[in-house]
Backbone as numpy.savetxt, mean C-alpha at the origin, in Angstrom:
# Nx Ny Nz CAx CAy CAz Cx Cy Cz
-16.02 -12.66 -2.38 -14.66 -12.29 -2.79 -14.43 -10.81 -2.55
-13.31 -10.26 -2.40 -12.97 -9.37 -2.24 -11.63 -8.77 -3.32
-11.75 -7.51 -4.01 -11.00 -7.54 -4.45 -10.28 -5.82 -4.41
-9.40 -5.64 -4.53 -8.32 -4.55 -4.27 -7.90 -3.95 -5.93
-7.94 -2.29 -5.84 -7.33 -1.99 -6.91 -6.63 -0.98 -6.74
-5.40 -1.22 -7.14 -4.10 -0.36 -6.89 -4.39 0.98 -8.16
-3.88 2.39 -7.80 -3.91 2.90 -8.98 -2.74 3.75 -8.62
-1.72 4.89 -9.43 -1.18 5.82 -8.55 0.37 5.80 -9.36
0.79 4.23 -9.38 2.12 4.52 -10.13 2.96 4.75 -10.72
4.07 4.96 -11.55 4.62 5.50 -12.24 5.94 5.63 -12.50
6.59 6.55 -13.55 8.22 6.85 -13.59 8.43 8.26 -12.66
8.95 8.09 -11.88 10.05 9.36 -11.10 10.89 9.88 -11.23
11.42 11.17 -10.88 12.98 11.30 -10.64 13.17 11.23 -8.97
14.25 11.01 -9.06 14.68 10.88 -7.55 14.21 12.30 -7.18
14.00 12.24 -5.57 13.69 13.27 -4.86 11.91 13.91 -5.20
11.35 13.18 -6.59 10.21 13.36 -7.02 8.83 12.34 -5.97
7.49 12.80 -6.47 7.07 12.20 -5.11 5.62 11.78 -6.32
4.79 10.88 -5.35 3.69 9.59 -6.02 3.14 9.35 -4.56
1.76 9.04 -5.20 0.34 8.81 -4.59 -0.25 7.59 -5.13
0.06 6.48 -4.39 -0.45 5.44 -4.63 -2.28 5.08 -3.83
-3.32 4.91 -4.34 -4.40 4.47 -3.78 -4.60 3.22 -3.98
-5.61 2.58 -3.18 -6.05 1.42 -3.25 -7.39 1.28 -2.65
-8.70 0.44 -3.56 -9.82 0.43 -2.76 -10.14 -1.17 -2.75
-10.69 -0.97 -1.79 -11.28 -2.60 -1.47 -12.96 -2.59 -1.63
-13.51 -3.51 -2.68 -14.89 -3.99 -3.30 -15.28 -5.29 -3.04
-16.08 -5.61 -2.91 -16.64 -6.92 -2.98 -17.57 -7.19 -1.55
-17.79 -8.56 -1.55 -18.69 -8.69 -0.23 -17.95 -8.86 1.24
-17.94 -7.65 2.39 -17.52 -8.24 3.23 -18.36 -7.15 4.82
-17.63 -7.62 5.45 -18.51 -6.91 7.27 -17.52 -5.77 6.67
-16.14 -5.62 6.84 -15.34 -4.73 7.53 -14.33 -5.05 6.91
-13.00 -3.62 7.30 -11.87 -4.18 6.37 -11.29 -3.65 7.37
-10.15 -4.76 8.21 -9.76 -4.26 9.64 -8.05 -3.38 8.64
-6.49 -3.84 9.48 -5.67 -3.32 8.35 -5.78 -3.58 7.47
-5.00 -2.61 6.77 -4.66 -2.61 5.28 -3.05 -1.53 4.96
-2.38 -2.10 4.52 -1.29 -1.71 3.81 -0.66 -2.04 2.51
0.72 -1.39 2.68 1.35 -1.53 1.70 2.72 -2.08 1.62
3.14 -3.34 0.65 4.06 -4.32 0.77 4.87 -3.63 -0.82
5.99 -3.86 -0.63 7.26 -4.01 -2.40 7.92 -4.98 -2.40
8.11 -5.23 -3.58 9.06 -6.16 -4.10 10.02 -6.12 -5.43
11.10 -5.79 -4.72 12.07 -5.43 -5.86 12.37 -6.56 -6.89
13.13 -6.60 -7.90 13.78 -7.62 -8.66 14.91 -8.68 -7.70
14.58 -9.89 -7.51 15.75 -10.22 -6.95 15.39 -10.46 -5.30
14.32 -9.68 -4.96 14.60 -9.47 -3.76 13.20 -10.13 -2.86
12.65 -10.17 -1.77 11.91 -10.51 -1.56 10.75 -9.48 -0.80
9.44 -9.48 -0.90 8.69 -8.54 -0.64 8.92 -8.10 0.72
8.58 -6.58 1.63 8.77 -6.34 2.23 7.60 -5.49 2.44
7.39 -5.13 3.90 6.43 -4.45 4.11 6.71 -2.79 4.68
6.43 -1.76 3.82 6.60 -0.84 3.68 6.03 0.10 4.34
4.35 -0.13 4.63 3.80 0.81 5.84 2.27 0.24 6.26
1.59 0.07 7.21 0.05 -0.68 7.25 -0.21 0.22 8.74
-1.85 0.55 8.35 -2.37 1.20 9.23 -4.04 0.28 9.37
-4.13 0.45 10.98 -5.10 -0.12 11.62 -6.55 0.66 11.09
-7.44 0.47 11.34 -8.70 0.49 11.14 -9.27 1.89 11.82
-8.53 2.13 13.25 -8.36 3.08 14.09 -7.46 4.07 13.70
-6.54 4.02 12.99 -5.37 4.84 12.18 -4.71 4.72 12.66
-3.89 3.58 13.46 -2.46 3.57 14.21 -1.84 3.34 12.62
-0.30 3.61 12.78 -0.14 3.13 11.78 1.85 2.47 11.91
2.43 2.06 10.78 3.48 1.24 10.99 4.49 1.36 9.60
5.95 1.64 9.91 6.32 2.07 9.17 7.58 0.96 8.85
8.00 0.97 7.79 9.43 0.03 7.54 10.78 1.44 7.92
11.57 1.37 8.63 12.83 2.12 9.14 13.25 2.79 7.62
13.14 2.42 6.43 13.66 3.10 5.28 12.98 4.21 4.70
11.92 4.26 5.58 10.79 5.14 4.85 10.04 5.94 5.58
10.26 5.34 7.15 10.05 6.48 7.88 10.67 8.12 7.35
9.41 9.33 7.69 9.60 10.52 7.54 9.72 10.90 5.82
9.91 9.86 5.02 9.42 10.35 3.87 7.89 9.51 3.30
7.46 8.66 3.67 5.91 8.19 2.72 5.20 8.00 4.22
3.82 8.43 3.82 2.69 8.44 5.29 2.21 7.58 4.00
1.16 6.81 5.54 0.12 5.69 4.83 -0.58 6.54 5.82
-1.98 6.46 4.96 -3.81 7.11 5.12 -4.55 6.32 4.75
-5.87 6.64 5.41 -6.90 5.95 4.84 -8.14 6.03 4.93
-9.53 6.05 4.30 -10.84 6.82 4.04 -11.61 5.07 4.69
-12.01 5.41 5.76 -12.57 4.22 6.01 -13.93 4.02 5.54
-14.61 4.97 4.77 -16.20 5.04 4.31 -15.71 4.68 3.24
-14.71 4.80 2.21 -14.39 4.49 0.82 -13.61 3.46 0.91
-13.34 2.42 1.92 -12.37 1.47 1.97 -11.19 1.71 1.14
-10.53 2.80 1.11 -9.20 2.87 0.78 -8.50 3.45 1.64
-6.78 2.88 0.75 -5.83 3.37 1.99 -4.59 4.10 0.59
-4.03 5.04 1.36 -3.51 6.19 0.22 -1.78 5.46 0.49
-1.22 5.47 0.29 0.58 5.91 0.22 1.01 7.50 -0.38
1.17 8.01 0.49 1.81 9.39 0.20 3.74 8.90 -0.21
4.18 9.30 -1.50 5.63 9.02 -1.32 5.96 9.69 -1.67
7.44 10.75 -0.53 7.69 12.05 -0.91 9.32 11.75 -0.61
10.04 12.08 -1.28 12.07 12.07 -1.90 11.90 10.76 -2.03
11.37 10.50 -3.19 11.66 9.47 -3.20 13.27 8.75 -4.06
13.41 7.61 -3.76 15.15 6.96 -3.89 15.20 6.00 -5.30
16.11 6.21 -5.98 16.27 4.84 -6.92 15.96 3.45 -6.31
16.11 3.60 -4.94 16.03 2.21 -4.42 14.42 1.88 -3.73
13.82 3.27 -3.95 12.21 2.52 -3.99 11.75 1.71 -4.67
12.96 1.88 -5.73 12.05 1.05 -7.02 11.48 -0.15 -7.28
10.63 -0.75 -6.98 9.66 -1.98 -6.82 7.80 -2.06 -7.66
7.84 -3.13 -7.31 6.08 -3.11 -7.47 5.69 -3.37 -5.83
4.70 -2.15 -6.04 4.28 -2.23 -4.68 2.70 -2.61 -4.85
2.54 -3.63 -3.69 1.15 -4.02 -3.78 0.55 -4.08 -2.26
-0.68 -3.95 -2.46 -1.96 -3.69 -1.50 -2.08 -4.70 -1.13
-2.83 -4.51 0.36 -2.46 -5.68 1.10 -4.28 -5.14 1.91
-4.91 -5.90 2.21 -6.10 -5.85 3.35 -6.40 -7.41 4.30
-6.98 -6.67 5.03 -7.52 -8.36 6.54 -8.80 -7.82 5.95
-9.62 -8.35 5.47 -11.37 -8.57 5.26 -12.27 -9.39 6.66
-13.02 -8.78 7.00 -14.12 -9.48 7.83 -14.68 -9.89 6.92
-15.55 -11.55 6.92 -16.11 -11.89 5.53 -16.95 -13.14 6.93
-18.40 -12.83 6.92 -19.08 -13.50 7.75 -18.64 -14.02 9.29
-17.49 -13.31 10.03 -16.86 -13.46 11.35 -15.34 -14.10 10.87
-14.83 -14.17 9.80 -13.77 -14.73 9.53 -12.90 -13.52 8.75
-11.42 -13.82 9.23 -10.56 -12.55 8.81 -9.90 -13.10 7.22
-10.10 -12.46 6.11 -9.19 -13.18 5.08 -8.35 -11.82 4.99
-6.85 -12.29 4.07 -6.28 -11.50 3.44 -6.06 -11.83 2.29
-6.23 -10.42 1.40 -6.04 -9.97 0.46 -5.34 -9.10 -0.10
-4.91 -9.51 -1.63 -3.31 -8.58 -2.44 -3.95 -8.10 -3.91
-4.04 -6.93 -3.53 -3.61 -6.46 -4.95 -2.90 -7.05 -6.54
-3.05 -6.28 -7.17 -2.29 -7.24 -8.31 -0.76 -6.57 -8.63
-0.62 -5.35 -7.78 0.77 -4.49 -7.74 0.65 -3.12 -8.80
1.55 -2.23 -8.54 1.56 -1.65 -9.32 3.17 -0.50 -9.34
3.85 -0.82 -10.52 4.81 -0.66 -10.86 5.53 0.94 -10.37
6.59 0.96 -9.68 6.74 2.32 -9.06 8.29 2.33 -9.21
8.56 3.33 -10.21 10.29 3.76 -10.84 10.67 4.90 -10.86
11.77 4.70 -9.87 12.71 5.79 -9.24 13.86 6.34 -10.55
13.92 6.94 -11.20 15.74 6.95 -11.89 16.43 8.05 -11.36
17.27 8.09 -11.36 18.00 8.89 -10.23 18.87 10.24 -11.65
């Protein structure tokens, strides 16, 4: 099993900024991507930013130029930098990884962690 732990979130003010981490534990080869997904009230999850293993990385159009995704590949984590941030970030955002687990790719989610914008 593999398991993910989100830490980082919090209350904001708009234009205020948050550091979300996440590490990945358990038994596996490798942890190819890994990102980061939200999900507002109402709304349906979306994927917010995921970077390759190599550090390419991938952004949702709303968030380009304000939140970078990073990541410590010896510590299997991956960071969310979030800087101006919007009332309309406001979601639970959860961790996302592809696990190598004996030649087979699984994915794995976080359990989320609560991230509030008030303007």
């Amino acid at each position: 099993q593999v398991h993910l732990v989100e830490s980082g979130g919090g209350l904001v003010q708009a234009g205020g900024s948050l550091r979300l981490s996440c590490t990945a534990s358990g038994r596996f080869f490798s942890i190819n991507a890994m990102g980061w997904y939200r999900q507002a009230p109402g709304k349906q999850r979306e994927l917010v930013a995921d970077i390759t293993s190599g550090g390419s990385t991938n952004y949702a159009d709303s968030v380009k130029g304000r939140f970078t995704i990073s990541r410590d590949n010896a510590k299997n984590t991956v960071y969310l930098q979030m800087n101006s941030l919007r009332p309309e970030d406001t979601a639970v955002y959860y961790c996302n990884a592809n696990a190598n687990r004996y030649g087979t790719i699984y994915e794995y989610w976080g359990q989320g962690t609560q991230v509030t914008v008030s303007s």
